[in-house]
N, C-alpha and C positions, 0 to 999 in steps of 0.2 A: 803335382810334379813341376818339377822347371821348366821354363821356356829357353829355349840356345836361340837367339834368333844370329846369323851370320851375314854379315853386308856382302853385297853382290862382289863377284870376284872374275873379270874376262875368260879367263879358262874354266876354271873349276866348277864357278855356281853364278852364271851370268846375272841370272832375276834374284841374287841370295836365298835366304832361305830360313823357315823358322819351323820348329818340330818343340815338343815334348822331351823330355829326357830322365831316364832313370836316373836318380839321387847314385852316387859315388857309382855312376858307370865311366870312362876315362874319356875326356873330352876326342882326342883322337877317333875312338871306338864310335862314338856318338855321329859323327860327324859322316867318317866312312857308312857306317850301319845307314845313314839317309842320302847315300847316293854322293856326298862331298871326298869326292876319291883326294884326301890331303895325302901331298908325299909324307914317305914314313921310311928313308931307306934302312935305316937301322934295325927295324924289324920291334920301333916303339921301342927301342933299349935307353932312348935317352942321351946319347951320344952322338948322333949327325946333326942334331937341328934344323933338319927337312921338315920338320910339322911345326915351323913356328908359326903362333899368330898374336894378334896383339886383342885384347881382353880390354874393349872401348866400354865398357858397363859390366857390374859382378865381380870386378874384381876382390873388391871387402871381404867377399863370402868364399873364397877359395884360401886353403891351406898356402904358406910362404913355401917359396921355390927352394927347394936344397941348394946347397951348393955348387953338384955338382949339373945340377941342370943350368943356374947360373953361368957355371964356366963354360957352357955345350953355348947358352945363348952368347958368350963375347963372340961369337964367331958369325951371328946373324946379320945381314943385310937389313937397315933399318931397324936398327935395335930400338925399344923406346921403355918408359918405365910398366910398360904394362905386358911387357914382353913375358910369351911364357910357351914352354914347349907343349902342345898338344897332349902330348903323349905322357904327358907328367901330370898333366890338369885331372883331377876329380872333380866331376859338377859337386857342387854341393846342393840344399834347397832352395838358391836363390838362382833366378834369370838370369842369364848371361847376352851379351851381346860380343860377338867377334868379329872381328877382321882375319884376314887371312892376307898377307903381305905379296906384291905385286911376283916380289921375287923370291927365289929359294937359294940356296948354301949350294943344292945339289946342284953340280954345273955339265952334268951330262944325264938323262932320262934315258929309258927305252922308249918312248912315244915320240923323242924328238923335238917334243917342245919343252918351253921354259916359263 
C-alpha cells in the first residue's frame, strides 16, 4: 500500500504525519480517516477549494486535474504547480508526500480559527 506522508501543519497536524493508504481511496478521505481534520466546506463537491494542498512528492502518479478543479484552484492562496484539491486527488500506488497550506479560501470557520 502507499505511504501519505503529510509535513507538519500549526493547527491541523503539528508533529505531521505518515499512515498507509488504500490505493484509489480520495486523498481528502484519507487524511480526515487519520485524524488530519482538512477543511472540506463544500461537502468534497470540488468547488470551495477549502482542501487545497500542495503534492511536494507523487505527484507523477496521480491522474491530471479536470478542469474544473483547475478553475476551483485560480481561487487558492498560494497557488503553485503542484496544486491540487484534496478532495479530487485519488491516491494511486505510489507515496505521496503533502503539504497542507498555511492558509485557506475559507475566510470564516465555526471553530474560530484560520
Amino acid at each position: 500500500m502507499p505511504r501519505l506522508r503529510v509535513l507538519a501543519h500549526q493547527m491541523l497536524c503539528p508533529q505531521g504525519g505518515e499512515f498507509e493508504v488504500r490505493p484509489f481511496t480520495r486523498l481528502c478521505d484519507a487524511l480526515i480517516e487519520h485524524g488530519i481534520q482538512l477543511e472540506h466546506a463544500c461537502g468534497k463537491a470540488g468547488v470551495c477549494a477549502t482542501c487545497h494542498v500542495i503534492v511536494r512528492a507523487g505527484m507523477e502518479s496521480l491522474e491530471a486535474p479536470l478542469e474544473s478543479e483547475e478553475d476551483a484552484l485560480d481561487r487558492v492562496w498560494g497557488l503553485t504547480r503542484q496544486s491540487r484539491l484534496a478532495c479530487r486527488v485519488m491516491v494511486g500506488n505510489d507515496d505521496l508526500l503533502v503539504e497542507i497550506p498555511r492558509y485557506s479560501v475559507n475566510l470564516a470557520r465555526e471553530d474560530g480559527n484560520r
